[in-house]
C-alpha positions as CSV (number, residue, x, y, z in Angstrom):
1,X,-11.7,1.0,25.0
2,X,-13.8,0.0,28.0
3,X,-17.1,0.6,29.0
4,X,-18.3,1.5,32.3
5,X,-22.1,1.5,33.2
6,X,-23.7,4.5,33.7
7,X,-20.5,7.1,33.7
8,X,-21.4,10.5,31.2
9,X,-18.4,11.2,28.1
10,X,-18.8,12.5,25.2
11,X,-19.0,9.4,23.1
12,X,-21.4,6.7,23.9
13,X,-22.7,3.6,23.3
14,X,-26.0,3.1,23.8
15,X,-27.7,-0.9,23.6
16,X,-30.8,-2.3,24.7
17,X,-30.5,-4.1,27.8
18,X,-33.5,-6.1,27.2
19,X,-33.8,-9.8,28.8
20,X,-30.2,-9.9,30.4
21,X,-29.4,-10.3,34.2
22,X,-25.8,-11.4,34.3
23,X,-22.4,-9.7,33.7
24,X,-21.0,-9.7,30.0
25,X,-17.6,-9.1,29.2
26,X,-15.7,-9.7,25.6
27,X,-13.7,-8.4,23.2
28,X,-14.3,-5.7,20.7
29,X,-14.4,-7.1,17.2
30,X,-11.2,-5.5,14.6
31,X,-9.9,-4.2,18.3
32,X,-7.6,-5.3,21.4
33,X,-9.9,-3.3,24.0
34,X,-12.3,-5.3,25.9
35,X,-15.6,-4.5,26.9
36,X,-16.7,-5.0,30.6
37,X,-20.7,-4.4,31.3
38,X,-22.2,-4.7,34.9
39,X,-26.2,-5.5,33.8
40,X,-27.0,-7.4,37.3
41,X,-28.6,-4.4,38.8
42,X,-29.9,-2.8,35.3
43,X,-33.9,-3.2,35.2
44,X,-35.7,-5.8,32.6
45,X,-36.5,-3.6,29.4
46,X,-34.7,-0.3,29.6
47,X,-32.1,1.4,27.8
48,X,-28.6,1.5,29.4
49,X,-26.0,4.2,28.1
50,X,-22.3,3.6,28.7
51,X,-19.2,5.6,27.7
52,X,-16.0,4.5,25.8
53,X,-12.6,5.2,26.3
54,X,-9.4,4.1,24.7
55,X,-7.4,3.0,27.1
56,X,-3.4,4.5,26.8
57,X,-1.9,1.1,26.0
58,X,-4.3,0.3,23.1
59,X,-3.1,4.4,21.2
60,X,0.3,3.6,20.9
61,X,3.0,5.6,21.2
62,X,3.6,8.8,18.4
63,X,6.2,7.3,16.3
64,X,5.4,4.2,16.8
65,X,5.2,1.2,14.1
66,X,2.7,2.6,11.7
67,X,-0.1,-0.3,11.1
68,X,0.5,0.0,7.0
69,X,1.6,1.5,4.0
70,X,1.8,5.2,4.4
71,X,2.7,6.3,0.9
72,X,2.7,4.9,-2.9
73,X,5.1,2.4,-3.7
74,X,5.4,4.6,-7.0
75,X,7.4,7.8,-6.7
76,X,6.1,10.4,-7.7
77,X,2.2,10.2,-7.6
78,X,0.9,11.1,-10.7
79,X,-1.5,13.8,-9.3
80,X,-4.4,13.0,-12.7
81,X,-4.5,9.9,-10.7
82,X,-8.3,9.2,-12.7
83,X,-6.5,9.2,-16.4
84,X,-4.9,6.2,-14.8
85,X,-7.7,4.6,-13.9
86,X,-6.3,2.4,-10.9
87,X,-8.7,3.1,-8.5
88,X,-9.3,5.1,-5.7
89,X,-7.0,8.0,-4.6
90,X,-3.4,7.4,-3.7
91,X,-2.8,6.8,-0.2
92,X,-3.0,9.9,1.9
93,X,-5.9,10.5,-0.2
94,X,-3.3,13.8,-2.1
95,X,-4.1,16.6,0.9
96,X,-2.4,18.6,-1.5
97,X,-2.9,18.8,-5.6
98,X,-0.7,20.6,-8.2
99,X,-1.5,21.3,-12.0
100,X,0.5,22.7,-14.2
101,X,-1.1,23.9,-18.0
102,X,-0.1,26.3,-20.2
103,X,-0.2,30.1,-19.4
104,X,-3.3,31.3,-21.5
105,X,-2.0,34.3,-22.5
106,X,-1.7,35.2,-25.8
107,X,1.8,34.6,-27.8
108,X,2.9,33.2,-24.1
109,X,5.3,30.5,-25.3
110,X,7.3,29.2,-22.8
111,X,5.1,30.3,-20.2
112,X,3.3,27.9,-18.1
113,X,1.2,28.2,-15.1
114,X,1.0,26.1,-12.0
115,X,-1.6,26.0,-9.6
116,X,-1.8,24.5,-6.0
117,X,-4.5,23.7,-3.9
118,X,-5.0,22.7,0.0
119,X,-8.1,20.0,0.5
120,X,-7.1,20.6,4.6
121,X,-9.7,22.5,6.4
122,X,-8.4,22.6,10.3
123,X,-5.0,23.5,9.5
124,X,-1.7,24.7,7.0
125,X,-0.6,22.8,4.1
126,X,3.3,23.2,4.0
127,X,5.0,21.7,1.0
128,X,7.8,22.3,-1.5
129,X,7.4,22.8,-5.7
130,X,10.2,22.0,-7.9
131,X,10.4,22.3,-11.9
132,X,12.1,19.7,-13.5
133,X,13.0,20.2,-17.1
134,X,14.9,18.6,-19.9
135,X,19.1,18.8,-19.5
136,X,19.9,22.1,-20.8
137,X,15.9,23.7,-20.4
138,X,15.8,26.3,-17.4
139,X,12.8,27.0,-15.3
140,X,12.3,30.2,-13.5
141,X,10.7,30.2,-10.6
142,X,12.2,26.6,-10.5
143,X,11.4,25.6,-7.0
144,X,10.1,27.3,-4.2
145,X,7.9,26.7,-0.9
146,X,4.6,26.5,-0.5
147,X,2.4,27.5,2.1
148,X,-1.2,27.1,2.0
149,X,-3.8,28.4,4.5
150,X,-6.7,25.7,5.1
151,X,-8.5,25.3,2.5
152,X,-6.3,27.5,0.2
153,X,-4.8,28.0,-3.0
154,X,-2.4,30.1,-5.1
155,X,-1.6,30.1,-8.9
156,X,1.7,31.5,-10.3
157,X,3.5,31.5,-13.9
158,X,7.0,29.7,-15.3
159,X,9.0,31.1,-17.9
160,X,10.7,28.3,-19.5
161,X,14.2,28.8,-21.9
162,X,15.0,25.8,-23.8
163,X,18.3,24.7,-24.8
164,X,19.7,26.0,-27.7
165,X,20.4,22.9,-29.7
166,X,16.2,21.5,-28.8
167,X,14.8,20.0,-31.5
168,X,11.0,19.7,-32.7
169,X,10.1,17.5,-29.4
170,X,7.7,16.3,-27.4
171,X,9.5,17.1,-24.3
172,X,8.3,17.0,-20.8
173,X,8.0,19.3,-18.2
174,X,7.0,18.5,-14.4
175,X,5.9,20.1,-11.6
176,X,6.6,18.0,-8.3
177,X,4.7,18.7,-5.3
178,X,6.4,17.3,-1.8
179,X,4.5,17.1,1.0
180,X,3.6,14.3,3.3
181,X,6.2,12.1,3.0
182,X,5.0,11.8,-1.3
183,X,5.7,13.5,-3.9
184,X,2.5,14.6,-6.6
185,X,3.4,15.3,-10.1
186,X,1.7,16.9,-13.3
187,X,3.4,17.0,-16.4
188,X,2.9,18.6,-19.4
189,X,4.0,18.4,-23.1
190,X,6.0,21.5,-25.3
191,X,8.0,21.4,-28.6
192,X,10.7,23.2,-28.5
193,X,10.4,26.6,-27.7
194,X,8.1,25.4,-24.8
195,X,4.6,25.6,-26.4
196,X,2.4,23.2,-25.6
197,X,2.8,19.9,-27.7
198,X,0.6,16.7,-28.4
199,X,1.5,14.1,-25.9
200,X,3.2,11.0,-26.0
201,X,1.3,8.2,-28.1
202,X,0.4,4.8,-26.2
203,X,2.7,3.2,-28.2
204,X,5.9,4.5,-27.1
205,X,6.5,2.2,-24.6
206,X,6.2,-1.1,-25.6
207,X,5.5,-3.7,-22.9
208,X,6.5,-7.5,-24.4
209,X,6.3,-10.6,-21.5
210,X,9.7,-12.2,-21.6
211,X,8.2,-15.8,-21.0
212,X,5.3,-18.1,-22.4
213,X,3.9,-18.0,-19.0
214,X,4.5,-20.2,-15.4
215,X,3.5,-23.5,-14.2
216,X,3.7,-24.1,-11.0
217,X,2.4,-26.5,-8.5
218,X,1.0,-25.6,-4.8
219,X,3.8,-24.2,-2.9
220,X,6.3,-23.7,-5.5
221,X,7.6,-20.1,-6.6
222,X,8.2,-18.4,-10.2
223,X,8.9,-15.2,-11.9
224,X,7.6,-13.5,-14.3
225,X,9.6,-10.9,-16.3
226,X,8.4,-8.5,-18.7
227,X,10.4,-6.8,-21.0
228,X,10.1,-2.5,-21.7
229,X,11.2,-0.2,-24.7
230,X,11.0,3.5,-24.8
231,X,10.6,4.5,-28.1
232,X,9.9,7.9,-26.9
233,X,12.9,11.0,-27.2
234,X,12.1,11.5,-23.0
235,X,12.2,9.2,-20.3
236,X,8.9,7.5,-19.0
237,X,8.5,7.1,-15.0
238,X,5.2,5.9,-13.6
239,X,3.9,3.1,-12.2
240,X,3.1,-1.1,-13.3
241,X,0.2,-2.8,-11.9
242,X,0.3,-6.4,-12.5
243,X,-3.5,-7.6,-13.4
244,X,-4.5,-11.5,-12.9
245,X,-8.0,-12.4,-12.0
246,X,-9.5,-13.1,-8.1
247,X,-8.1,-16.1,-7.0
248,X,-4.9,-15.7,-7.8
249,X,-3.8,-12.6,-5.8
250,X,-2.4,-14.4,-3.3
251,X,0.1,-15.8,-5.4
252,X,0.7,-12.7,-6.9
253,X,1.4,-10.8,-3.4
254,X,3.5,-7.5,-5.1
255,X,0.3,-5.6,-7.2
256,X,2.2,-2.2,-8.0
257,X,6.0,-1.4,-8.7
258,X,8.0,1.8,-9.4
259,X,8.8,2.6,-13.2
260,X,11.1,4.0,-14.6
261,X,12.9,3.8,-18.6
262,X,15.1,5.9,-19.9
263,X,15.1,7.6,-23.0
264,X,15.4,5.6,-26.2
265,X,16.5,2.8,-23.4
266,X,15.3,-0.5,-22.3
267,X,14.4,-2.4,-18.8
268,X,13.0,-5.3,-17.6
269,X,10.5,-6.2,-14.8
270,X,10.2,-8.4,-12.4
271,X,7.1,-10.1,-11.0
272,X,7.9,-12.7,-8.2
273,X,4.7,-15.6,-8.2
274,X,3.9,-18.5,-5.2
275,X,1.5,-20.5,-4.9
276,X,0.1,-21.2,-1.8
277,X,-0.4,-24.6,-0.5
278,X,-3.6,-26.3,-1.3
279,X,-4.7,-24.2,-4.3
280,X,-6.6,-25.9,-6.6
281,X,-5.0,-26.9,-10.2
282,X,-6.7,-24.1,-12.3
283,X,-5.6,-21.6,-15.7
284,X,-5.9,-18.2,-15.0
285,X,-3.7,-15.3,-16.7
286,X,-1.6,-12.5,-15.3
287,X,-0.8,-9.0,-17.3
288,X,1.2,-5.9,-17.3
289,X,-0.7,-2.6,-17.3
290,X,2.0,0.2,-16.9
291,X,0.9,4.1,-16.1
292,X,3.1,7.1,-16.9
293,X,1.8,10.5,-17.6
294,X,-1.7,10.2,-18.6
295,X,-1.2,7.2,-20.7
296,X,-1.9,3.2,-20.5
297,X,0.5,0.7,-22.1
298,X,-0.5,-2.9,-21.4
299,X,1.3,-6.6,-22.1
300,X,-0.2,-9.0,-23.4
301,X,-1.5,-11.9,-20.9
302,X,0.5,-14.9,-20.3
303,X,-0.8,-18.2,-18.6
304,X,-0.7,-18.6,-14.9
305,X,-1.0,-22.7,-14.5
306,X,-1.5,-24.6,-11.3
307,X,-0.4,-28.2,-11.5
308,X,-1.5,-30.9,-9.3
309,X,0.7,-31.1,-6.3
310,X,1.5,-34.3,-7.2
């Protein structure tokens, strides 16, 4: 940006000019512009109004680098991100929501209904819905595209046909919502014939650290490993946060990783640890807490140790 005495736009910056009688010229804090002021002819104690421009080399070009993360590192986005309780809204802030419940209608097993929603208010929402079911299941509609006017929205039904061979269950089914370079998910539970179903308990994936812990002195690296087990009869995908108190995220750089176990199956993960230089010898802790469908399944805390660097 720079700022020009006097010249009219339709942004401006407006400062007291009070008790200066020189030229000032600096740089914008957080920015690359710079801002150039003639006040040698502005009058003691008045008001001086001056517009701002961003100069073309300070926009970029489209395309160019972006300046951070642009989407989860966890895909898809569980779109009930609140039952997860990790914060704020996914990245992109989820322009675009899908749910997916059960029909409502009476005696309509195997009917669900899926609802999508535009937060946009200056222009379309274009996206694309797929049903993913269990091997076997079939979904009808089971994908289709979606285009929403701004601020719109538009509901429709599923018929699902299980397999012929399901048992009691739980089993899940997903709606996934791509658009914007993410893809949003709500799941939901059905036995089955595809009525809704209680959920998965807590408990069915186990999260166990591997290790006692790490001990590590100022500048040295480690790894952490964590060991999962799906007890459940479907596979669990969702997201690990790794926990540790302030002071120690620096050393624990990687806060979120993908997750994904299969059914009945096992996998570990990995959580890479280095201390910075000149960090004080300390005890803090570091846990797993892993998010998938709704539910929360922590590890237990290990020690983090700092050593003296000598």
């Amino acid at each position: 940006m720079a700022v020009s005495s006097g010249v009219p736009a339709e942004t401006f910056a407006k400062a007291s000019a009070r008790a200066f009688s020189d030229t000032s010229s600096g740089a914008l804090a957080g920015a690359s512009a710079r801002v150039s002021t003639d006040l040698a002819s502005a009058p003691r104690s008045t008001d001086l109004t001056s517009a701002l421009r961003a100069r073309a080399a300070d926009l970029g070009e489209p395309g160019g680098a972006p300046l951070g993360p642009s989407a989860e590192v966890a895909q898809p986005v569980f779109s009930r991100y609140w039952l997860h309780n990790r914060g704020a809204a996914p990245l992109g802030y989820q322009p675009m929501s899908v749910s997916l419940r059960p029909s409502g209608e009476p005696g309509a097993g195997g009917r669900l209904r899926v609802t999508l929603a535009s937060d946009l208010v200056d222009t379309d929402a274009e996206g694309h819905l797929r049903i993913v079911t269990p091997p076997g299941w079939d979904a009808d509609p089971g994908d289709r595209p979606v285009l929403l006017g701004p601020g719109g929205w538009t509901s429709f039904e599923v018929d699902l046909t299980p397999a012929p061979d399901a048992g009691a269950g739980p089993y899940v089914i997903a709606a996934q919502l791509t658009h914007g370079g993410q893809v949003h998910e709500d799941v939901l539970f059905v036995d089955g014939r595809g009525r809704p179903a209680p959920g998965g308990r807590t408990g069915l994936l186990e999260v166990e650290p591997a290790g006692e812990g790490l001990t590590l002195a100022p500048g040295r690296s480690g790894r952490l490993t964590a060991v999962l087990r799906n007890h459940a009869g479907f596979d669990i995908r969702g997201e690990a946060q790794v926990i540790s108190p302030w002071g120690t995220w620096d050393a624990v750089r990687t806060a979120s990783h993908p997750l994904e176990v299969a059914a009945g199956g096992g996998a570990e993960l990995h959580v890479d640890v280095t201390v910075p230089p000149g960090t004080r010898p300390g005890s803090w802790w570091v846990l797993l807490k892993c998010m998938w469908f709704g539910r929360l399944s922590y590890s237990p805390a290990v020690p983090l140790l700092v050593r003296d660097a000598g």
